[in-house]
N, C-alpha and C positions, 0 to 999 in steps of 0.2 A: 504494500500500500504506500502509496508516494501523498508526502502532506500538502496540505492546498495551498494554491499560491493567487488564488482567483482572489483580488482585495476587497471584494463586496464580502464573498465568504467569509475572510479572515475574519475582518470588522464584523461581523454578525455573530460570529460566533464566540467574538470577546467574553473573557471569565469578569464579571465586574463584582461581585464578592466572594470570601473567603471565610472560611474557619483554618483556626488554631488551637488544636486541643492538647493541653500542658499535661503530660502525666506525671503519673506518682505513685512508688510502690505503696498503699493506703495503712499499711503496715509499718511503715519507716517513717518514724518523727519525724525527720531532718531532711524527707524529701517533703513530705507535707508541707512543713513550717516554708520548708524553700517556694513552694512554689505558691503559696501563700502570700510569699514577701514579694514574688516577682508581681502577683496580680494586684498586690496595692501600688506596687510602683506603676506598673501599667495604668490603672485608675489615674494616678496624678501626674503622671507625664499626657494621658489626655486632658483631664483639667486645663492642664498649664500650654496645652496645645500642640504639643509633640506629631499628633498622628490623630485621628480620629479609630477607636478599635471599644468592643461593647461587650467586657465579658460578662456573661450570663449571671444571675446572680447567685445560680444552683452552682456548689462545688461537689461533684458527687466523689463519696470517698469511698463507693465502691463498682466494679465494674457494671456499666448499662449500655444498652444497649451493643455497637462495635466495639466498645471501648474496652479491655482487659483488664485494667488499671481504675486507681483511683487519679481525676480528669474536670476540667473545667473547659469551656469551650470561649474563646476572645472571637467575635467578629470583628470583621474589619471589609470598608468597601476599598475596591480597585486605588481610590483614589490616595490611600495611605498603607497598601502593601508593602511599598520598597521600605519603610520608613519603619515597619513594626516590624518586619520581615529581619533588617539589621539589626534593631533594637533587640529581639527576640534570640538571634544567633549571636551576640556580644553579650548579654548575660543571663542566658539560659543555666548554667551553672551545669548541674550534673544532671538536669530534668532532659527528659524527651518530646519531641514538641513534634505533633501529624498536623502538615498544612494540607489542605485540599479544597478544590474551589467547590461553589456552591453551582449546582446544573438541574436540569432536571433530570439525572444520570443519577443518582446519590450512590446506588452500588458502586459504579464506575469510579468517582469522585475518591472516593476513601480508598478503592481497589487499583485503579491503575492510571488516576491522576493526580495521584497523590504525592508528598515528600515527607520528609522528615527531617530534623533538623536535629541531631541526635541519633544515637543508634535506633532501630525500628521495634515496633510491636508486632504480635498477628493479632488481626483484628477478626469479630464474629461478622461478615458481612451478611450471614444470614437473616440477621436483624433487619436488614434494608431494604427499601423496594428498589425495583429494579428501575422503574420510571415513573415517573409523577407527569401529573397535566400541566404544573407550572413550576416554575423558580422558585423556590421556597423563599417569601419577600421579609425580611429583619431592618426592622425600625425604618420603614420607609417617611417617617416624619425627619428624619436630616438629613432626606433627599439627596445621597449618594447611593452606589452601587445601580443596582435593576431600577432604583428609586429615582435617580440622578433626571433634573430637569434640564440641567447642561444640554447643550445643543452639540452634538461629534463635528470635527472637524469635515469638511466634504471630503468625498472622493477625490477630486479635485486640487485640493488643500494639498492631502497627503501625497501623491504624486510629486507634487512639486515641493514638496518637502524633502522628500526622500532624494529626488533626482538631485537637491543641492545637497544632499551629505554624502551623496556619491561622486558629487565634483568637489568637496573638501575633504573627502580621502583621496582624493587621485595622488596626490603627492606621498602619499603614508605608505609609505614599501610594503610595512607587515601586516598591512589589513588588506583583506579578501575582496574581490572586487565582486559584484552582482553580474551573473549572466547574462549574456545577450538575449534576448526576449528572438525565437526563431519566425516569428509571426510576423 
C-alpha cells in the first residue's frame, strides 16, 4: 500500500485531536505520587498558558477499559500537540505515556496508530469498537480540535507555501529534494 499524496486527501484526513494516557504500576507509590505531580504541573503550565491539554478529572488506579495499568487520560487538540508532546517527553520521568489520535477508528487508534513515549504496554483492545458514526467530540466549547472555527489554509495557500520551502532548500545539500510530479 503506497501512502497518499493526493492534498485534498491529506488535508481531510488530518488527526486534529489527541489522547495521552500517563501510566502507572497502581501498586507502586512512587509511580503514582509521580505521575500525580506530572498532572498538576500539566494543570498549571495550562493555566499559565503553556499548551492548551484537558486531563480528565477521573485518575483510574486500576486497569479499565484498554488500559493494563493504573492511567489518567490529558486531551489535547492538534493545535498544542508539538508543545505537550515535548513537555511530556522532557519530564515524563520513569512513567509510560500511549499517545494516539482520536478517529472514528478507536481500535485502530490505540492499535496501530498509536506511540509511546516510554517503553510500551499491551493493551485489551477488545474493549473497543471497531468504528463509531462520528469523532468522539471533547470540550468543543474552546473550539479547537474537530471543534476548531478557524478557517484551513486553501488549497491554494498551501501549494504555494510548500513550493517556497522547496526553493529555500534548494541550497541545503543534506535535505531531500520532492519528486518531480510525472503528470
Amino acid at each position: 500500500m503506497s501512502p497518499p499524496v493526493d492534498l485534498r486527501e491529506v488535508l481531510e484526513s488530518e488527526i486534529k485531536e489527541w489522547h495521552f494516557h500517563i501510566y502507572f504500576h497502581q501498586k507502586n507509590e512512587r509511580e503514582h505520587q509521580a505521575a500525580l505531580k506530572l498532572r498538576d504541573a500539566v494543570l498549571r503550565l495550562r493555566r499559565d498558558g503553556a499548551f492548551v491539554a484537558v486531563p480528565l478529572w477521573r485518575v483510574n488506579i486500576a486497569p479499565i477499559g484498554p488500559h493494563p495499568v493504573g492511567s489518567y487520560e490529558i486531551w489535547c487538540p492538534s493545535e498544542s500537540f508539538a508543545p505537550l508532546f515535548s513537555y511530556l517527553c522532557m519530564n515524563r520521568g520513569d512513567l509510560s505515556i500511549l499517545v494516539h489520535p482520536l478517529t472514528k477508528e478507536e481500535r485502530k487508534d490505540h492499535e496501530i496508530r498509536n506511540a509511546w513515549i516510554g517503553p510500551s504496554f499491551p493493551l485489551d483492545l477488545s474493549t473497543l469498537p471497531v468504528k463509531s458514526k462520528k469523532v468522539p467530540l471533547q470540550y468543543p466549547s474552546l473550539r479547537l480540535g474537530y471543534s476548531s472555527e478557524k478557517r484551513p489554509l486553501s488549497l491554494e495557500m498551501r501549494k504555494r507555501l510548500g513550493k517556497n520551502v522547496e526553493r529555500l532548500l534548494q541550497g541545503e545539500k543534506d535535505a531531500a529534494k520532492a519528486p518531480q510530479d510525472l503528470m
